[in-house]
VOPAGU-2260 file (C-alpha; in pm, 1 decimal, decimal comma):
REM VOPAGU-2260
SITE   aa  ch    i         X         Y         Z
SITE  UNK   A    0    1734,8     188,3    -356,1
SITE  UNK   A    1    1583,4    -155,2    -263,7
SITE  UNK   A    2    1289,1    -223,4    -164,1
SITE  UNK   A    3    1368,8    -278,8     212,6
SITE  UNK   A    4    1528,4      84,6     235,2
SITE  UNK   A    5    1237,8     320,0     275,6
SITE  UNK   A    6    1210,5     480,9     590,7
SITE  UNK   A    7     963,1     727,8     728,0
SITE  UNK   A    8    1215,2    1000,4     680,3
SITE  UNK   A    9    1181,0     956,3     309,2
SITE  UNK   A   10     771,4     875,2     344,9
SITE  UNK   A   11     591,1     546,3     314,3
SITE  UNK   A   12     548,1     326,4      65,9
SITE  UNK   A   13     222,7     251,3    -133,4
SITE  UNK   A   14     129,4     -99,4    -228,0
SITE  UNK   A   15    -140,8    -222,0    -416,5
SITE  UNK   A   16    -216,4    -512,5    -687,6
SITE  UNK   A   17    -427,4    -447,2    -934,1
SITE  UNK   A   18    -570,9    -510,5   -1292,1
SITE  UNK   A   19    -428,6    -277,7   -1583,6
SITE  UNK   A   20    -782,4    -126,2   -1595,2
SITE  UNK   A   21    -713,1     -23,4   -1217,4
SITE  UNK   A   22    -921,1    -274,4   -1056,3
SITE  UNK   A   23    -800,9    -351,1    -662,1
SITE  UNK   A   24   -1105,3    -476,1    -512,1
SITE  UNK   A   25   -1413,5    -693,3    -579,9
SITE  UNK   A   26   -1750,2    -696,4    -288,9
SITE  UNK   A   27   -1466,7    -623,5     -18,9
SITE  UNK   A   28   -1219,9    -893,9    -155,0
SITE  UNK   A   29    -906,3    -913,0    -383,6
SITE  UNK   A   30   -1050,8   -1113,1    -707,0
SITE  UNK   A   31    -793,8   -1289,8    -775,8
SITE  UNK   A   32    -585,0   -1585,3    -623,2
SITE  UNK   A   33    -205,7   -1511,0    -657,0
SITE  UNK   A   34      -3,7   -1647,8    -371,4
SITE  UNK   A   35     343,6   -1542,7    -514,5
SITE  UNK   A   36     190,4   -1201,8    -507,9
SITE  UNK   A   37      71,5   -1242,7    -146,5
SITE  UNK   A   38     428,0   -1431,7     -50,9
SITE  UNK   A   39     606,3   -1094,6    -214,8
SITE  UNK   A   40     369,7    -833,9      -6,3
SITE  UNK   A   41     478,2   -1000,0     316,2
SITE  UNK   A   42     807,5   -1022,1     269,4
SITE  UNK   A   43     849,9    -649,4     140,8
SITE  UNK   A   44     648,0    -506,6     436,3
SITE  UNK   A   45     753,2    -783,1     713,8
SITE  UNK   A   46     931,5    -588,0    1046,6
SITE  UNK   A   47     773,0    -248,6     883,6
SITE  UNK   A   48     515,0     -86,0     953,0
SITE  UNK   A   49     177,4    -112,2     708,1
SITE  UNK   A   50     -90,0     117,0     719,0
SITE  UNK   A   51    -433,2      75,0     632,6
SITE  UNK   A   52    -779,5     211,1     589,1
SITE  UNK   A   53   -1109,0      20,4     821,1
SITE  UNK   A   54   -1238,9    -144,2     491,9
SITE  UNK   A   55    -896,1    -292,9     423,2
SITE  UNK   A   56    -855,9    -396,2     813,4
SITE  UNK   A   57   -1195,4    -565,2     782,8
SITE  UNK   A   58   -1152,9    -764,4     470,8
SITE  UNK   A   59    -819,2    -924,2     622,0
SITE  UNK   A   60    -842,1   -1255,1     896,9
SITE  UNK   A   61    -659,2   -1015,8    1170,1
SITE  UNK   A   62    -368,2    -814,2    1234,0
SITE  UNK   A   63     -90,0    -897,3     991,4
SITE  UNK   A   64     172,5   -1085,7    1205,0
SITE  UNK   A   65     540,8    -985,9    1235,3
SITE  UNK   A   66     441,8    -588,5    1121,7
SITE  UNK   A   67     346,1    -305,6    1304,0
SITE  UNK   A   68     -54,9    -230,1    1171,2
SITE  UNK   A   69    -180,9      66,8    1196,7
SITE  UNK   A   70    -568,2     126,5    1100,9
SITE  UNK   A   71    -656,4     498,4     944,0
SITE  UNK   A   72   -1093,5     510,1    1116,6
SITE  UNK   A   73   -1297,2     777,7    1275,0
SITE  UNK   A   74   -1541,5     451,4    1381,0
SITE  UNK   A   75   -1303,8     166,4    1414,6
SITE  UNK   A   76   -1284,1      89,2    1859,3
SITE  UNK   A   77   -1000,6      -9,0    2022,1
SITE  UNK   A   78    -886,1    -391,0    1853,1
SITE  UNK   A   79    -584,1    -600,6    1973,2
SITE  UNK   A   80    -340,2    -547,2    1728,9
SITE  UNK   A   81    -381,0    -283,9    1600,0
SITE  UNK   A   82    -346,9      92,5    1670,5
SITE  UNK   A   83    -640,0     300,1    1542,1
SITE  UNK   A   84    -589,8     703,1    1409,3
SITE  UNK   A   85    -822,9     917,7    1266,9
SITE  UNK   A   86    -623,4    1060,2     995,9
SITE  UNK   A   87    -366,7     904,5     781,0
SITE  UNK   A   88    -137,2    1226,8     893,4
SITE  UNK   A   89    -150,4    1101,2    1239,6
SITE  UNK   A   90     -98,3     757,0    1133,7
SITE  UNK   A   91     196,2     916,8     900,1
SITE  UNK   A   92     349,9    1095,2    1205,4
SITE  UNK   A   93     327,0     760,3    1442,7
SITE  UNK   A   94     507,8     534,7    1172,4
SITE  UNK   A   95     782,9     808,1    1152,8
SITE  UNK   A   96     833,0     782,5    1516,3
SITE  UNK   A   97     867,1     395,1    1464,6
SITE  UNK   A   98    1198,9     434,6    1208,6
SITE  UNK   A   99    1080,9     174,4    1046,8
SITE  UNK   A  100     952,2     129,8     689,5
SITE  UNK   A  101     597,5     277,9     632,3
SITE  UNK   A  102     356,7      82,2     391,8
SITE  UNK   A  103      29,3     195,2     239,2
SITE  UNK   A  104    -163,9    -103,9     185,8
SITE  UNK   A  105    -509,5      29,0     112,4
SITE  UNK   A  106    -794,5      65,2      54,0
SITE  UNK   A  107    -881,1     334,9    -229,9
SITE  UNK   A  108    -966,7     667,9     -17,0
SITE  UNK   A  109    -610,7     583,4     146,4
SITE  UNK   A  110    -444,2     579,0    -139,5
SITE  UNK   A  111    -548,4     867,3    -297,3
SITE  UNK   A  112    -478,0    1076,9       1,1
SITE  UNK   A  113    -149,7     897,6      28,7
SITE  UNK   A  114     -45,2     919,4    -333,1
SITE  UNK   A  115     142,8    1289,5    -277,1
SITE  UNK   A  116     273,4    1184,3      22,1
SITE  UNK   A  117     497,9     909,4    -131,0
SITE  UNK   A  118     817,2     859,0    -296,1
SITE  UNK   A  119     736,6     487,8    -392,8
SITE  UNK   A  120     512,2     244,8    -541,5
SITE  UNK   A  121     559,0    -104,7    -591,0
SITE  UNK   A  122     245,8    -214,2    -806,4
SITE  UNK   A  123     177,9    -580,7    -901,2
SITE  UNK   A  124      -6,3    -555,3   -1224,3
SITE  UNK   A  125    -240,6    -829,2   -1249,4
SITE  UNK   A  126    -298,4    -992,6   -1598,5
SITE  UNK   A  127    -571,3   -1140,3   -1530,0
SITE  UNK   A  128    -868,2    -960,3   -1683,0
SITE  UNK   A  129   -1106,7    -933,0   -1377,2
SITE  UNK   A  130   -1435,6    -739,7   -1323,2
SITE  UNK   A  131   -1463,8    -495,6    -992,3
SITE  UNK   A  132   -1621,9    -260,5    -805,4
SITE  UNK   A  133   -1308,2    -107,4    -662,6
SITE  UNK   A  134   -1059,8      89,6    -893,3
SITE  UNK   A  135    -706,4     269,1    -762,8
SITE  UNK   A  136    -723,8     658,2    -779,8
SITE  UNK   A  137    -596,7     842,5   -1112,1
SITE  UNK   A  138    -227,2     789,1   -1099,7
SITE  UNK   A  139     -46,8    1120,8   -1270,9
SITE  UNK   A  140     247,0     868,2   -1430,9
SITE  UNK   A  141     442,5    1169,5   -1564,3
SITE  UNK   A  142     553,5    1229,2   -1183,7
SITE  UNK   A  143     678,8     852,2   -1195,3
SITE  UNK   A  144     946,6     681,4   -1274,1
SITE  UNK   A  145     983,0     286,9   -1341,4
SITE  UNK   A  146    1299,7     105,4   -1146,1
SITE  UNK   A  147    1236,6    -243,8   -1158,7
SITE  UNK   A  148    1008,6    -496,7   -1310,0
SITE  UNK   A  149     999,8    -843,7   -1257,3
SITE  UNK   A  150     756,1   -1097,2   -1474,1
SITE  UNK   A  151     603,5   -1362,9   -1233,7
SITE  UNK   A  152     328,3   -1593,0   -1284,5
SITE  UNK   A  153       0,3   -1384,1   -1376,3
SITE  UNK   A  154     152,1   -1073,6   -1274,9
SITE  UNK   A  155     434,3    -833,3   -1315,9
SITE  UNK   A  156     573,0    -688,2   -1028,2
SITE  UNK   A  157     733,9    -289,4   -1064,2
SITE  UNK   A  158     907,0     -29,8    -848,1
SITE  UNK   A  159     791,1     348,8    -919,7
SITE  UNK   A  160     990,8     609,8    -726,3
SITE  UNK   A  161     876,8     963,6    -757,3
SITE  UNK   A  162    1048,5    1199,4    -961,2
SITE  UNK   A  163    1236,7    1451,5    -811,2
SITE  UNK   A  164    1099,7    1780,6    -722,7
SITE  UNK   A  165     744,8    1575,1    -736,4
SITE  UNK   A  166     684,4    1513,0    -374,3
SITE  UNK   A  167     430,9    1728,3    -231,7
SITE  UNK   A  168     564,4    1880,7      71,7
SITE  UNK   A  169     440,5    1812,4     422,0
């Protein structure tokens, strides 16, 4: 499977960068500067559909262009943009109705409640040793399975997919 094949039939996606220690987040901002990293992201989740928690929405400039966003808030208003849900199952059941590729893009509450939900992970693995305030939930690797990994300048890129009979059901 490549990484453009995920659908909402088979559940989203979860992306996330972070430091081997788990670190994703640093006073409400990536710490590090990796624009291959960045230039990967958007072409994996361009003409999909990314979803993503209010502290996530806030630390970006806007909406990200040429993808459907989707914001997971009981407080978040209305924004241009964007389309606001008060539960990532509602958000869940809107990208299915899309048929277009689902992405988890943060922040940390997100993914934890998304973790069981999906059948992927691509995970940039920063090498940079970095100091943070925000770590990824506890990742149960036994339930994972490495596809692909690709060594790129301070970072290595790599595809998880679920192991079968591992998916929670719905």
């Amino acid at each position: 499977m490549t990484e453009k094949t995920t659908t909402a039939a088979t559940g989203p996606t979860l992306v996330v960068a972070m430091t081997r220690a788990g670190v994703i987040g640093a006073a409400g901002r990536l710490p590090w500067s990796l624009p291959e990293d960045l230039r990967l992201f958007r072409q994996l989740t361009w003409g999909g559909v990314v979803i993503m928690g209010r502290k996530t929405f806030a630390s970006l400039p806007g909406p990200l262009p040429g993808r459907i966003n989707l914001v997971v808030s009981m407080s978040l208003p209305p924004t241009a943009g964007i389309d606001v849900f008060p539960t990532l199952d509602a958000a869940l059941l809107r990208a299915a109705a899309l048929k277009r590729p689902a992405f988890v893009i943060g922040g940390v509450r997100l993914y934890a409640e998304a973790l069981p939900r999906c059948e992927r992970m691509v995970i940039s693995w920063v090498e940079e040793d970095v100091e943070g305030d925000v770590v990824f939930p506890e990742v149960n690797w036994e339930q994972w399975r490495r596809r692909e990994s690709t060594r790129h300048a301070g970072f290595v890129r790599e595809v998880y997919e679920k192991i079968a009979g591992q998916r929670r059901p719905q």
